[in-house]
N, CA and C of each residue as an Amber inpcrd file, in Angstrom:
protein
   690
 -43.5250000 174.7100000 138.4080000 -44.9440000 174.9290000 138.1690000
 -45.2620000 176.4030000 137.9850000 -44.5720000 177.1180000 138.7910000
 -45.0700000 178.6050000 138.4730000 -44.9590000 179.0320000 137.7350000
 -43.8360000 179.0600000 136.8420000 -43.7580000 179.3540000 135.1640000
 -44.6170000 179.1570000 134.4080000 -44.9180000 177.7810000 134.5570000
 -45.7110000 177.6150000 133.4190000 -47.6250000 177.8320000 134.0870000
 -47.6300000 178.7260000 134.7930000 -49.0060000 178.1850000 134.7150000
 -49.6550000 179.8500000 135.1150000 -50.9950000 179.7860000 134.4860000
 -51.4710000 181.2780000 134.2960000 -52.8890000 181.1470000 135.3110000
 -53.0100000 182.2370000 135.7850000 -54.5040000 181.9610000 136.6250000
 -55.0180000 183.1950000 136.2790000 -56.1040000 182.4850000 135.5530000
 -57.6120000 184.0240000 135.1520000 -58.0920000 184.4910000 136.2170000
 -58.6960000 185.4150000 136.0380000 -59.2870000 185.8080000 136.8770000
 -60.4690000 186.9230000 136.2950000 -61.7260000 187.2770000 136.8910000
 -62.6060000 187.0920000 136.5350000 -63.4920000 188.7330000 137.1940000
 -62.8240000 188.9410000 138.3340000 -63.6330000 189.7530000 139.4920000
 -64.1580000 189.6780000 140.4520000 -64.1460000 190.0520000 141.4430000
 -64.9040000 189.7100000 142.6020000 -64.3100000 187.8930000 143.5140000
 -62.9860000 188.5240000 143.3020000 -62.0220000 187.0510000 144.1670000
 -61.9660000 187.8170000 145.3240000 -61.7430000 187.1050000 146.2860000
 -61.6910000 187.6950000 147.4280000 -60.3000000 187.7230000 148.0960000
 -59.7290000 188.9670000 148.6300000 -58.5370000 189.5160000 148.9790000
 -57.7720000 188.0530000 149.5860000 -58.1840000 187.4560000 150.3980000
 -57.4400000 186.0960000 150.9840000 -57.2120000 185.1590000 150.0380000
 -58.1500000 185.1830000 148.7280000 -57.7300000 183.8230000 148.1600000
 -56.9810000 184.7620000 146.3770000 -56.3990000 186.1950000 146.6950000
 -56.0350000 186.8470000 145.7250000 -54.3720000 186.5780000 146.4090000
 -54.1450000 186.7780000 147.8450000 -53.2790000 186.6080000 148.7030000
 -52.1520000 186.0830000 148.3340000 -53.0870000 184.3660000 148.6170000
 -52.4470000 183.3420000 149.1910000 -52.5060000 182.5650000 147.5220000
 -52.7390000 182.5800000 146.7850000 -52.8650000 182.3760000 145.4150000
 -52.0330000 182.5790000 144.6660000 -52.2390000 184.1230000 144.1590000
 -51.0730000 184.8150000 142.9110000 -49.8870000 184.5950000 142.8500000
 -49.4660000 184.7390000 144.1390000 -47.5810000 184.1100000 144.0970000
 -47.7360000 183.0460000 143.4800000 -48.6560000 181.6770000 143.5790000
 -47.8570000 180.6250000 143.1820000 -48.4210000 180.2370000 141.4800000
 -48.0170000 181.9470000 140.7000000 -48.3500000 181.7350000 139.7820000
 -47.2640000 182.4030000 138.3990000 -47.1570000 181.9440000 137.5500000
 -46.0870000 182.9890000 137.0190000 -46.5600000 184.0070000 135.7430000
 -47.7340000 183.9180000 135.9170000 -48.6780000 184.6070000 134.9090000
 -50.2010000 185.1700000 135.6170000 -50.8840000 185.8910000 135.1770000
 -51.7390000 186.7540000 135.9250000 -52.9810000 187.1880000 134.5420000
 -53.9120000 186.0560000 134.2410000 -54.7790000 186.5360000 133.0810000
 -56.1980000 187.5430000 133.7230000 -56.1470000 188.8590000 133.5180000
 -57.7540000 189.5970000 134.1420000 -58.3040000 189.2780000 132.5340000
 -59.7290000 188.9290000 132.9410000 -60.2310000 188.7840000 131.6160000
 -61.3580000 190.0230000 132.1880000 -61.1730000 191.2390000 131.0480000
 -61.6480000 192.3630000 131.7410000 -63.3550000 192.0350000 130.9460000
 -63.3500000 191.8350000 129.8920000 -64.5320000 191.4820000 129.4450000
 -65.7600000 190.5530000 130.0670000 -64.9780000 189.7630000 130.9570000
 -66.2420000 188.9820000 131.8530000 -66.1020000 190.0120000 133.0960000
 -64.9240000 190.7310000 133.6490000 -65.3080000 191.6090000 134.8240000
 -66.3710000 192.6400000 134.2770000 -66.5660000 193.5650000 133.1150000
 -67.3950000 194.3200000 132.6370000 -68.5370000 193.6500000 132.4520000
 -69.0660000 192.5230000 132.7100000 -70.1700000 192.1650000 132.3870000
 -70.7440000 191.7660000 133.8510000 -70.0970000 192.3320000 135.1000000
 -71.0490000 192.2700000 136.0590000 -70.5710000 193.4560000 137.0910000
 -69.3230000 193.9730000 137.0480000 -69.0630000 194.9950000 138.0810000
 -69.2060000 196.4310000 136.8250000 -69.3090000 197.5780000 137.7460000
 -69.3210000 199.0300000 136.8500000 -68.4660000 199.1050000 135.9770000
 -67.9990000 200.0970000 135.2070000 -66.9790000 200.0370000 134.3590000
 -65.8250000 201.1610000 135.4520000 -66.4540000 201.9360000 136.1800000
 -65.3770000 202.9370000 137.0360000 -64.7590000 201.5440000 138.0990000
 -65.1920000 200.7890000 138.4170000 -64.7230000 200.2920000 139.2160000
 -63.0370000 199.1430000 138.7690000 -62.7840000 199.0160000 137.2750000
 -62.0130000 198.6100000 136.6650000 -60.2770000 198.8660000 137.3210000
 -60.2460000 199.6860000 137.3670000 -58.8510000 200.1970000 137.7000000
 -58.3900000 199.7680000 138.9510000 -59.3450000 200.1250000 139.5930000
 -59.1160000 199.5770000 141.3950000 -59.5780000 198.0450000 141.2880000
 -59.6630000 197.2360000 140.4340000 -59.8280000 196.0730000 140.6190000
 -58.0690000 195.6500000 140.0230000 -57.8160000 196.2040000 138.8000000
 -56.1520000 196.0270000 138.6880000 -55.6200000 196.2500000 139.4860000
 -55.3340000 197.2000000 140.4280000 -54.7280000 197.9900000 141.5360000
 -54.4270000 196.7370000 142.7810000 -55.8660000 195.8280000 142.9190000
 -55.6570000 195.2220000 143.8000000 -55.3010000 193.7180000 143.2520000
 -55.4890000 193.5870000 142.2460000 -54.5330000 192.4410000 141.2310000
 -53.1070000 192.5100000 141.6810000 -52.8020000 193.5620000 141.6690000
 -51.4240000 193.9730000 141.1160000 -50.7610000 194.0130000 142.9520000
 -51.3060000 194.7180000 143.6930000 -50.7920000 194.5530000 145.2870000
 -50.2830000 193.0930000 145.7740000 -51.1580000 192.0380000 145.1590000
 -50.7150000 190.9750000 145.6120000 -50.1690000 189.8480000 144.1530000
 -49.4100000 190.3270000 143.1630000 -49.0880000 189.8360000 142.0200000
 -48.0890000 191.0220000 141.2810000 -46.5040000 190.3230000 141.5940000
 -45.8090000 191.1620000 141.2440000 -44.6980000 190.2850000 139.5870000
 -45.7010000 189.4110000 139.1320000 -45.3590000 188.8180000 137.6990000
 -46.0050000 189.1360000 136.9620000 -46.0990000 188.6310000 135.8290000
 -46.6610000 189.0170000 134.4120000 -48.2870000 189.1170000 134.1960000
 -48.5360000 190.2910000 134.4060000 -50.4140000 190.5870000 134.3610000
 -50.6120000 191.0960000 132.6880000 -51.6060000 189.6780000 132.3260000
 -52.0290000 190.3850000 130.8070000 -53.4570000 190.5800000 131.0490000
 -53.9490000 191.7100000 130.2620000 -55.2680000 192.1340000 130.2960000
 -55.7360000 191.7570000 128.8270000 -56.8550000 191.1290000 129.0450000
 -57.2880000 190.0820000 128.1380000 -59.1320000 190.8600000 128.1800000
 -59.5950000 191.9220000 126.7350000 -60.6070000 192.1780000 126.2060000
 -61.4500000 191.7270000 125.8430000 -61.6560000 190.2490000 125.8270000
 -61.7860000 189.3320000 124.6240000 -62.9350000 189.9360000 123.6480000
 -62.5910000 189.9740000 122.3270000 -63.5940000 189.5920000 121.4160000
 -64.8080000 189.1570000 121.1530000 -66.2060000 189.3480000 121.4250000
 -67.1280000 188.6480000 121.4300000 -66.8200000 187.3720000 120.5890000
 -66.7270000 187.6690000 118.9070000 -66.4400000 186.5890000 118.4580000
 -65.7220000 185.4650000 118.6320000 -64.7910000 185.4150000 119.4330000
 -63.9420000 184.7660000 119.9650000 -63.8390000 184.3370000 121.6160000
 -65.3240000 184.5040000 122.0400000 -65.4770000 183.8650000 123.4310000
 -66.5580000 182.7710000 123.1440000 -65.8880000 181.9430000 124.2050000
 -66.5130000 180.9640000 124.2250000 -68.5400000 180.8620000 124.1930000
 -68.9710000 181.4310000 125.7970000 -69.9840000 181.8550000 125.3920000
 -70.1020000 183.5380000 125.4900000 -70.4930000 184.4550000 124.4620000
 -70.5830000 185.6350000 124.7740000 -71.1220000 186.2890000 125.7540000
 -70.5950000 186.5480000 126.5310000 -71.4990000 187.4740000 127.9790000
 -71.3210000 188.6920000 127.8190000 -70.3050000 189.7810000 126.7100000
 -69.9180000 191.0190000 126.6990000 -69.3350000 191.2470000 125.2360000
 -70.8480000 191.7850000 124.7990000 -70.2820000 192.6690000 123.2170000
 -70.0080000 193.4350000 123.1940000 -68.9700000 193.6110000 123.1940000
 -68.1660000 195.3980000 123.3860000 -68.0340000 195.5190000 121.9530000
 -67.9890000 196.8820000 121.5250000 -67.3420000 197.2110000 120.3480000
 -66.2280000 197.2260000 120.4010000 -65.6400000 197.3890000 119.0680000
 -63.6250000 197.7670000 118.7260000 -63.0770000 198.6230000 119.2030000
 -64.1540000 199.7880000 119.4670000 -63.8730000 200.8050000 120.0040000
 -63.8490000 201.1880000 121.5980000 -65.0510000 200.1110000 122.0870000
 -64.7170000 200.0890000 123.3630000 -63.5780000 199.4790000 124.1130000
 -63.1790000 198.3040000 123.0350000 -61.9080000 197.3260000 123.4360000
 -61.2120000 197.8190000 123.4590000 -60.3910000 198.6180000 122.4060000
 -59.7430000 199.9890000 122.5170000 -59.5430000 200.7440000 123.6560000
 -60.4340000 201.1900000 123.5370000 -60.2870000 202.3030000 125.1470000
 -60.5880000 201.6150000 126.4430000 -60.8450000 200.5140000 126.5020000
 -60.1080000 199.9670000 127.6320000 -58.6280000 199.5140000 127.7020000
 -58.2450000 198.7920000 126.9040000 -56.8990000 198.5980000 126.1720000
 -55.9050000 199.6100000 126.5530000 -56.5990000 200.5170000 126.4130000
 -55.8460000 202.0560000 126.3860000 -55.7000000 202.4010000 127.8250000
 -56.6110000 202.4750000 128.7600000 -56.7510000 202.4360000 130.1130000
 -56.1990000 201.7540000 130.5550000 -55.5090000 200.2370000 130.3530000
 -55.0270000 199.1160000 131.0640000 -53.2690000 199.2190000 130.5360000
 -53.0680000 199.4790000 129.7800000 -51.7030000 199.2230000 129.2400000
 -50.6840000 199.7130000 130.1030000 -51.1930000 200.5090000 130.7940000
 -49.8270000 201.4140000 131.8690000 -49.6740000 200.1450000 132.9540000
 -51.0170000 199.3560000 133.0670000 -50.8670000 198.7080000 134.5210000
 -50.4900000 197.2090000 134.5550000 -50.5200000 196.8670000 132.9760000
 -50.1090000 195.7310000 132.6830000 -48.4640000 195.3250000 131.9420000
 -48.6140000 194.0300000 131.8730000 -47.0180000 193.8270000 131.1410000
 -46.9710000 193.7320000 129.8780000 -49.0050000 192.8160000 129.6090000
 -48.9080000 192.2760000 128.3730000 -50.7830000 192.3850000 128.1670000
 -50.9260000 192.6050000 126.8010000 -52.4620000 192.4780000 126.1770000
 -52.4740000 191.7280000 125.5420000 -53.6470000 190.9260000 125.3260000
 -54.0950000 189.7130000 124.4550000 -55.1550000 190.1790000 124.0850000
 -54.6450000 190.2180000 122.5330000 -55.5510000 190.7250000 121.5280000
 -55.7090000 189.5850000 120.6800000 -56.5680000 189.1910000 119.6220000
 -57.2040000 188.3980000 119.0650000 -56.4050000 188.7520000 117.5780000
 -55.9440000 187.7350000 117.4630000 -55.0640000 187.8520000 115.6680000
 -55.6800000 187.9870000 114.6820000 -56.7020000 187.8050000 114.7200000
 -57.5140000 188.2180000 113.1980000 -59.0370000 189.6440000 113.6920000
 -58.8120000 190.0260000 114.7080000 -58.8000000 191.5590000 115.1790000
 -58.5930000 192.3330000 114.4170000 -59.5150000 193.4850000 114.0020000
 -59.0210000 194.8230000 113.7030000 -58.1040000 195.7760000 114.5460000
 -58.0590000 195.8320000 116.0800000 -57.2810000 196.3420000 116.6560000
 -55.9370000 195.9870000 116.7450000 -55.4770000 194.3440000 116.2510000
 -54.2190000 193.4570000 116.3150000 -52.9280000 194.5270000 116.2600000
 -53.1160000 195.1020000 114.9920000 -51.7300000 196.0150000 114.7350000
 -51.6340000 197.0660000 114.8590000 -52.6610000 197.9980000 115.7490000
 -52.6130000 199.2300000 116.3660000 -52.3110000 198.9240000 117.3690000
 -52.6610000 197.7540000 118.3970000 -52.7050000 197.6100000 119.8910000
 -50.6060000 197.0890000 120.2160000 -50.5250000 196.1350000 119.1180000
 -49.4520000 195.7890000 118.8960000 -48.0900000 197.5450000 119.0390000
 -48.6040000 198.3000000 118.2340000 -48.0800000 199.1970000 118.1910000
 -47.7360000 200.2940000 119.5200000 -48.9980000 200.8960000 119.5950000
 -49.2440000 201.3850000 121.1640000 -48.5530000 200.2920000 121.9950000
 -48.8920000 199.4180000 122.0600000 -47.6260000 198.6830000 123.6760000
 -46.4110000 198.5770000 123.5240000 -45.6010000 198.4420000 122.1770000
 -44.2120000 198.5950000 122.1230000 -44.2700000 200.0500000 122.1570000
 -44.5270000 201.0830000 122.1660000 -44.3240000 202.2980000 122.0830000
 -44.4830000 202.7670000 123.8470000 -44.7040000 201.8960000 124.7910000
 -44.8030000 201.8260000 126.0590000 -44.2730000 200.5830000 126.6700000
 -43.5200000 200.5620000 125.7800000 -42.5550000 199.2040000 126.5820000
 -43.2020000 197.7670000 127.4340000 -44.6680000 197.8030000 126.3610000
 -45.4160000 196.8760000 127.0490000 -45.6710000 195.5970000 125.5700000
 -46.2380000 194.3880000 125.9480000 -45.7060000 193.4700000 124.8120000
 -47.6680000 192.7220000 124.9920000 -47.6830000 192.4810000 123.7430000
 -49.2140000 191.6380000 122.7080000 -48.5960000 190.3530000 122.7190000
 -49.8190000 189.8220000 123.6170000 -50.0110000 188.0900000 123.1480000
 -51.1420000 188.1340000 121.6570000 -50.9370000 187.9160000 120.4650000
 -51.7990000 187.4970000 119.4190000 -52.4580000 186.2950000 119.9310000
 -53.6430000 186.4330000 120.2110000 -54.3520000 185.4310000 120.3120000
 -55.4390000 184.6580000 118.9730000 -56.0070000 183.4660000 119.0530000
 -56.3550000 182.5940000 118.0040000 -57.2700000 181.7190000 118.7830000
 -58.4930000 181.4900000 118.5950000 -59.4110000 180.9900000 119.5750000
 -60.1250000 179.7530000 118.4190000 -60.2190000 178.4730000 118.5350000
 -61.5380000 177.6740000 117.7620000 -62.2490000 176.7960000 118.2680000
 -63.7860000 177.3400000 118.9300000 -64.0890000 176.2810000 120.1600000
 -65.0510000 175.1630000 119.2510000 -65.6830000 174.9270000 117.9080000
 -65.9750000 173.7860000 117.1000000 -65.3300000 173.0750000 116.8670000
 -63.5980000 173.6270000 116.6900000 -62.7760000 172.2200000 115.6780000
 -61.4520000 172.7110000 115.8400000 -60.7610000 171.9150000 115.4430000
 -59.1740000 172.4030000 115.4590000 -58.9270000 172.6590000 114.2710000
 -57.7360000 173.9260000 114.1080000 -57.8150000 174.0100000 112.9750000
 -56.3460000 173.3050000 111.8050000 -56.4390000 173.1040000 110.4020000
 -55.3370000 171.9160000 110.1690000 -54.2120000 172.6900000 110.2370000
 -53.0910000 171.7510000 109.4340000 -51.9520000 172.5190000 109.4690000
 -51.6320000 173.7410000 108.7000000 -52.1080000 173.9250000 107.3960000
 -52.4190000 175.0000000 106.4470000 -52.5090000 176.3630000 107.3060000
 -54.1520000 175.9300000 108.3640000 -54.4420000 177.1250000 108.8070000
 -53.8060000 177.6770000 110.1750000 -52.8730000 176.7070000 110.5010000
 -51.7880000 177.0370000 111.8580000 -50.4410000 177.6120000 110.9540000
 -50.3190000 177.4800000 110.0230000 -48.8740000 178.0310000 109.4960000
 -49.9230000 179.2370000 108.8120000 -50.6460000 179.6530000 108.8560000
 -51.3890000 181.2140000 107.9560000 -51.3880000 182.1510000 109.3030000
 -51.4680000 181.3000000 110.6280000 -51.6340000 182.2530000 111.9000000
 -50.1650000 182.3800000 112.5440000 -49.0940000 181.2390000 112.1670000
 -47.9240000 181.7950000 112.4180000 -47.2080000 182.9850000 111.4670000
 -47.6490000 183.3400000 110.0880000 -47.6520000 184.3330000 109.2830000
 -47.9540000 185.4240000 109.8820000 -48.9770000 185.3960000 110.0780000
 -49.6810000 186.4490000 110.2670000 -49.3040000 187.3830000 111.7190000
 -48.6630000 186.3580000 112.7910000 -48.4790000 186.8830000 113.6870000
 -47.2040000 187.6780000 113.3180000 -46.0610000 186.9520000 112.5250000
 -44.8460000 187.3600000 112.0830000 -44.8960000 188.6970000 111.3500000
 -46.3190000 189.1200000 110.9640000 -46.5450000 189.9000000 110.3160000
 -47.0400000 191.1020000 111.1830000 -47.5580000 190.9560000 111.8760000
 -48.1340000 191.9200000 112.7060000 -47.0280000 192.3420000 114.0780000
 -46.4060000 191.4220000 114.4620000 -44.8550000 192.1040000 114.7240000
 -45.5500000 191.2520000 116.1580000 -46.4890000 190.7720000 116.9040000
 -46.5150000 190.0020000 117.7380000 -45.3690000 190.0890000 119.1330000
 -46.0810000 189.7610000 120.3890000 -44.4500000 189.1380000 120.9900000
 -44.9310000 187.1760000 121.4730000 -46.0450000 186.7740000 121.6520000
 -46.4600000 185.3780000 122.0710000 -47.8050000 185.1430000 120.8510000
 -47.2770000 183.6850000 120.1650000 -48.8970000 183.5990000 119.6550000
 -49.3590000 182.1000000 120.3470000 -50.9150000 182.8260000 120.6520000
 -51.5860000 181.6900000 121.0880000 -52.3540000 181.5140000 120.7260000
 -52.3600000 179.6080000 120.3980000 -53.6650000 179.4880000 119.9370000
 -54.2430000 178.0450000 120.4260000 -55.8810000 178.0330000 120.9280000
 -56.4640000 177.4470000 121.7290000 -57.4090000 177.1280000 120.9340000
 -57.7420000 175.5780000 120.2610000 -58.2890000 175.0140000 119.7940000
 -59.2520000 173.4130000 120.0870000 -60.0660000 173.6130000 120.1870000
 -61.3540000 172.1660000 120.4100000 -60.9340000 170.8910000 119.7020000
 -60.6810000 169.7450000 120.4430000 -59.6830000 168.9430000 119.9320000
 -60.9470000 167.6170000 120.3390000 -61.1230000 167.2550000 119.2250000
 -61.8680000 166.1930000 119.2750000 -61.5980000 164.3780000 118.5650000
 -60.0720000 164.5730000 118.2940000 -60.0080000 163.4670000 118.4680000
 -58.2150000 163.5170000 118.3450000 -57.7800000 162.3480000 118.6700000
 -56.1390000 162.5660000 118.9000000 -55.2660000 162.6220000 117.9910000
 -55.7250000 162.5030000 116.5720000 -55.1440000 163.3170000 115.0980000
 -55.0550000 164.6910000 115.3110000 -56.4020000 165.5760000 116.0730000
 -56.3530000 166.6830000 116.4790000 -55.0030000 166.9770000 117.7920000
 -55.0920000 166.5990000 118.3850000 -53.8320000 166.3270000 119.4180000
 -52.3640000 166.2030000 119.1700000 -52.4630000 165.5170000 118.5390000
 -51.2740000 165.3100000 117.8400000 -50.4250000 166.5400000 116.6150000
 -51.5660000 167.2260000 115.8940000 -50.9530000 168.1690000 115.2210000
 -50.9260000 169.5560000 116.1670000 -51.6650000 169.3160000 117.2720000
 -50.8260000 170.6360000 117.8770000 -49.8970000 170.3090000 119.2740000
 -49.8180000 169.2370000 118.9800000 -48.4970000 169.0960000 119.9410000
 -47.1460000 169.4670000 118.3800000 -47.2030000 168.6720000 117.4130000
 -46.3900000 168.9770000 116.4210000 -46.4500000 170.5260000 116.3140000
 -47.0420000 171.4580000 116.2590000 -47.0420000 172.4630000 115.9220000
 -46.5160000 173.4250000 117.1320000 -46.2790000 173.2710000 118.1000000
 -45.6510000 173.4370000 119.6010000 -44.2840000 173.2480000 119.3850000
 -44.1880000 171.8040000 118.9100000 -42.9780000 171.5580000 118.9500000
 -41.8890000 172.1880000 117.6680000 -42.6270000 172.5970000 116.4690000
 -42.1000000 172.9940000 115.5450000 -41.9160000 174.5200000 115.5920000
 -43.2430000 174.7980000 116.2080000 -43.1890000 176.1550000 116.1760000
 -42.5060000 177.5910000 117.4060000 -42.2990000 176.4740000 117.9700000
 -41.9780000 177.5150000 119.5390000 -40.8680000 177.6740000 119.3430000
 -39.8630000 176.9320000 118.7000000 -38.2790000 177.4910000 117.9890000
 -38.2870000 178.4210000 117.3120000 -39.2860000 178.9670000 116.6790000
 -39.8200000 180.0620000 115.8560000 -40.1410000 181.1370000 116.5690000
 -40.9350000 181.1000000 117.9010000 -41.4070000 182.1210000 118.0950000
 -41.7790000 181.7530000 119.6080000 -42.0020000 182.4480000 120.3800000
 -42.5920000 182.5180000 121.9960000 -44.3380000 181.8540000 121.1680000
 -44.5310000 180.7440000 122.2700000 -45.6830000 180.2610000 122.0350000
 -46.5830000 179.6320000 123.0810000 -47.9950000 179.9000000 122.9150000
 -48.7920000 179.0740000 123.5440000 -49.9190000 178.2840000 122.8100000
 -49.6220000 176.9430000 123.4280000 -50.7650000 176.1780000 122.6350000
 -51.7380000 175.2800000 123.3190000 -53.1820000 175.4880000 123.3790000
 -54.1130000 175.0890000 124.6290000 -55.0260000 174.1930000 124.0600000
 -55.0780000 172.8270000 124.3010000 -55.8320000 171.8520000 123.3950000
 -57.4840000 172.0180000 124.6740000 -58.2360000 172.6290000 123.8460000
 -59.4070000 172.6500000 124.6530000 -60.5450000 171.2560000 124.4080000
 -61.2230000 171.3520000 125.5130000 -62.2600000 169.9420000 125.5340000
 -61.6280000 168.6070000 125.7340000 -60.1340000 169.1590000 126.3270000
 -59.8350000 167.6980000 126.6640000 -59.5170000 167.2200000 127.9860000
 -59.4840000 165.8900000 128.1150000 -58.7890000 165.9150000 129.7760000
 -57.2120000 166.9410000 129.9760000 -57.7700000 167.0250000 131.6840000
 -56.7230000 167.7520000 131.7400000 -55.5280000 167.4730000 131.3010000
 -55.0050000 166.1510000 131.7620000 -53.8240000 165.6320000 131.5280000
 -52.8670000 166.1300000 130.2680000 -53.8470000 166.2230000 128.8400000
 -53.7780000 166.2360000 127.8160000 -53.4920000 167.6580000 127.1370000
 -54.3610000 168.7150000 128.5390000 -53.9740000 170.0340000 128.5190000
 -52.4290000 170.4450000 128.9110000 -51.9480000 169.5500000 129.4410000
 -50.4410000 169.8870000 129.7980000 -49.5340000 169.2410000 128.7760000
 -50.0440000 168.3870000 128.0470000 -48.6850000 168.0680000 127.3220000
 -48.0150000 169.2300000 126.0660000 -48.6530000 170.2170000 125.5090000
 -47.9310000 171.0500000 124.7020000 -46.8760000 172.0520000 125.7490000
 -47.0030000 171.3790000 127.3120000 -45.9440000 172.3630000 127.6330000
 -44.2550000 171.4990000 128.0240000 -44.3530000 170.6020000 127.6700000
 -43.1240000 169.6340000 127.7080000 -42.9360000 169.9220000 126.0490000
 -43.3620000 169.9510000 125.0060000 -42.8390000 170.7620000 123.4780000
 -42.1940000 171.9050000 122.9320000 -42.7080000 172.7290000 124.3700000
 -41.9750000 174.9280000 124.2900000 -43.1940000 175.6250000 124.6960000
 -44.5760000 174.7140000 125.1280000 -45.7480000 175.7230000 125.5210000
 -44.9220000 176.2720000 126.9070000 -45.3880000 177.7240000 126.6910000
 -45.0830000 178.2070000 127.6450000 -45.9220000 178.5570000 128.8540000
 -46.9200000 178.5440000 128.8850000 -47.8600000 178.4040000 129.9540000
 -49.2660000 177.5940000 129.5660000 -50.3820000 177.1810000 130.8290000
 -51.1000000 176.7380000 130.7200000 -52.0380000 177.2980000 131.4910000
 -53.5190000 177.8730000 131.6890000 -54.2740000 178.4440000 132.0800000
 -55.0130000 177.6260000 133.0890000 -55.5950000 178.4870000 134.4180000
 -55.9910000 177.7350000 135.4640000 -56.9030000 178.6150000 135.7700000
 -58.5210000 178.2880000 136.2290000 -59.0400000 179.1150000 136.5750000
 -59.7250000 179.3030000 138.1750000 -58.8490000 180.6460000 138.8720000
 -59.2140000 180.8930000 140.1460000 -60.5790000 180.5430000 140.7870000
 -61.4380000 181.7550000 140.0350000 -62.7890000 181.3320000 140.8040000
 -63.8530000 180.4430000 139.7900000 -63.6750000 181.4450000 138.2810000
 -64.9720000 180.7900000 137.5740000 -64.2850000 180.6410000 136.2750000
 -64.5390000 179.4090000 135.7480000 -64.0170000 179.1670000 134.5770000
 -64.2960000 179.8740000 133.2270000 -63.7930000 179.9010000 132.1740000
 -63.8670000 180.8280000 131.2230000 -63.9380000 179.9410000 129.8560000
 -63.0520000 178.9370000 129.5040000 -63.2380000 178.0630000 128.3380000
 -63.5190000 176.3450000 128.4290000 -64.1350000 175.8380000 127.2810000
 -64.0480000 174.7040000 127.3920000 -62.9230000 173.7600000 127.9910000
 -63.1530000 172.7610000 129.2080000 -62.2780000 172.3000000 129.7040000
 -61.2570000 172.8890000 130.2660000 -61.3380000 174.1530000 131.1780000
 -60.6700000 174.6620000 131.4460000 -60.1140000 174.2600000 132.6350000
 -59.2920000 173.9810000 133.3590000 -59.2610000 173.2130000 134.6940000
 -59.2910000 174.2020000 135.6690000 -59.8280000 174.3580000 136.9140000
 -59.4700000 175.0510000 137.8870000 -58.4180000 175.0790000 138.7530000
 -57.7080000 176.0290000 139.4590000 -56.7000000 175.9940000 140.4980000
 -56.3680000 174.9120000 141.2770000 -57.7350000 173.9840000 142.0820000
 -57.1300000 173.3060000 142.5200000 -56.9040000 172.2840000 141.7690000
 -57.7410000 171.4280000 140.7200000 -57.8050000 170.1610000 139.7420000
 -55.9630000 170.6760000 139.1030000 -55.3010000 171.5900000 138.8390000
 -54.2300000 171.6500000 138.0570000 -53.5210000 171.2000000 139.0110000
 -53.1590000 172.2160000 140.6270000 -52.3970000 171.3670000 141.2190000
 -52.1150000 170.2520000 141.5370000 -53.5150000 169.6290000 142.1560000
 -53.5880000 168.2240000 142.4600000 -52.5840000 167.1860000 141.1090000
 -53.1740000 167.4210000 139.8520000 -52.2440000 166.9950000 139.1080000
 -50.9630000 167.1320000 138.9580000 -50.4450000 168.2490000 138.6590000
 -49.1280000 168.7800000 138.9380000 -48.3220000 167.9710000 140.0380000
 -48.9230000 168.0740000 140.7710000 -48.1540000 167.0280000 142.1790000
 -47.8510000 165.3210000 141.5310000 -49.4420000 165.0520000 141.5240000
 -49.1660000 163.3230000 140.9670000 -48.2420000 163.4510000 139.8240000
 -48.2130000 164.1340000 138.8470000 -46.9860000 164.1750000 138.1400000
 -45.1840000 163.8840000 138.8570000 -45.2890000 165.5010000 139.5500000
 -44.0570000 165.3750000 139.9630000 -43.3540000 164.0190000 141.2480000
 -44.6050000 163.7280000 141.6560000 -44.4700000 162.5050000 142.4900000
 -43.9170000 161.3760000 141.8710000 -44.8580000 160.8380000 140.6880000
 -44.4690000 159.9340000 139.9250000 -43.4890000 160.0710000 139.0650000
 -42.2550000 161.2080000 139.1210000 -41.8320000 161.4630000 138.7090000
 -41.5450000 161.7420000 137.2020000 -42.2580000 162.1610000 136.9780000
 -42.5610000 163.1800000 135.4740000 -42.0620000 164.1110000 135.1590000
């Protein structure tokens, strides 16, 4: 379970449940863009600082995009994404930047030049998108020199389901991948990781996307799985 599973985080978790938590996780998402939309901006660093005391795996710092959040709570400019970006990269492993971003292939650049690695991210919370436009974003990532592409799409019926489990399964031989079928039961959120998904997102205190499951709803499942032997 710890491999595969990522826990956001948001700001303002509290030291006991940052504790007793993070270990049993093998991924570490700060989504700094919802922390900037209610704590100072000086206070940023010492909120990584204490991320990082009790989380000694993979911390990506995640800007998001206005355009590409679910509901917008924080319009930052390119430029502000940037220079936070820039501020965070020493303290992280990995940034998730948005693939059709103007910053994609500068940010890409700057972190291999610091021995630090870009999730390309791909967000569609109306619709999923077809196969055409999932092989233009595996391009594109190939193009921009990428190290994980993810992409998290609104799946509204199980034709939708089905082509991104196919696209998991086709594509993660290709490349480090994540693929997050949003708006669906949970259950349904875990199956692109039996294909090559490599993680699945859980959210600590406050949720962040459609259907997102929280910490405890993932475990609880996770268990009845492994019980019933799955």
């Amino acid at each position: 379970m710890v491999e595969q599973l990522a826990l956001v985080l948001v700001g303002g978790e509290k030291e006991r449940l940052l504790q007793t938590r993070l270990p049993q996780a093998g991924w570490v998402e700060l989504r700094v863009d919802r922390f900037l939309s209610v704590f100072p901006r000086e206070d940023l660093t010492g909120w990584v600082k204490q991320v990082r005391r009790h989380f000694s795996g993979r911390l990506v710092a995640t800007v998001r995009w206005f355009k590409e959040q679910a509901a917008p709570v924080n319009r930052l400019t390119e430029s502000e994404r940037e220079k936070f970006y820039r501020i965070l990269l020493p303290e992280v492993d990995y940034l998730d930047v948005e693939l059709r971003s103007c910053l994609a292939r500068k940010m890409v650049g700057q972190a291999h030049q610091q021995n630090r690695k870009v999730i390309l991210s791909s967000h569609y919370f109306m619709s999923c998108p077809g196969n055409s436009a999932l092989r233009r974003l595996y391009r594109r990532f190939r193009l921009l020199n990428g190290d994980i592409l993810k992409v998290a799409a609104r799946v509204c019926s199980r034709e939708d389901l089905l082509r991104l489990v196919a696209f998991t399964a086709n594509y993660s031989r290709k490349c480090p991948l994540v693929v997050i079928p949003m708006g669906t039961t949970l259950l349904e959120r875990l199956i692109p990781l039996s294909f090559g998904s490599l993680f699945t997102y859980a959210a600590l205190s406050s949720k962040t996307a459609p259907g997102q499951p929280g910490y405890r709803e993932i475990l609880q499942l996770w268990r009845a799985l492994s019980a019933g032997g799955f």
